[in-house]
Steps between C-alpha positions, in 0.01 A plus 500: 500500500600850459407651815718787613578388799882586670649837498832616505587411830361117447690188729356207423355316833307194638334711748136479405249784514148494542175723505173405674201631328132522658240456296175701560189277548321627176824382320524140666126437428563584125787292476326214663193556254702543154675158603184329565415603211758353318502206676820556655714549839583842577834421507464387107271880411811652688765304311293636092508808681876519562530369165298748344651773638871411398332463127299826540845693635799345341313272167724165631241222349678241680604535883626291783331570850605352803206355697558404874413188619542342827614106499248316708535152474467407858330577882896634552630844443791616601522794343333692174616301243406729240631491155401690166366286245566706109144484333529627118283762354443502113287793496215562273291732499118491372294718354 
């Protein structure tokens, strides 16, 4: 992707960043709606979302994103276990 993302003063890291977004109620209950709708998960209305946007912002057809998922396999956890599974976008758009 070309997203313009480090400045002059860039060092790469593997300190992670993150930012916690709360969603207003009107804005939840639409998102659960559209994906009923659809016949989907939220999580899957999020992910075309995402997916949309990169198209509708940079016009990449064919993206990578990283979707967490959390290895439960048995009554035992000893810790989060969370790994990024790549799911492929070939985007195309109708109408």
């Amino acid at each position: 992707l070309n997203i313009p993302v480090r400045g002059a003063n860039y060092k790469r890291s593997f300190e992670g960043h993150g930012y916690t977004l709360q969603l207003q109620n009107e804005i939840f209950a639409a998102i659960v709606d559209k994906a009923s709708q659809y016949g989907v998960s939220r999580n899957v209305f999020l992910l075309a979302a995402y997916s949309d946007f990169i198209f509708t912002h940079y016009g990449n057809r064919r993206i990578a994103i990283g979707v967490p998922v959390s290895l439960r396999g048995n009554d035992i956890q000893v810790c989060n276990n969370t790994n990024l599974v790549p799911i492929q976008v070939n985007y195309q758009r109708e109408g």
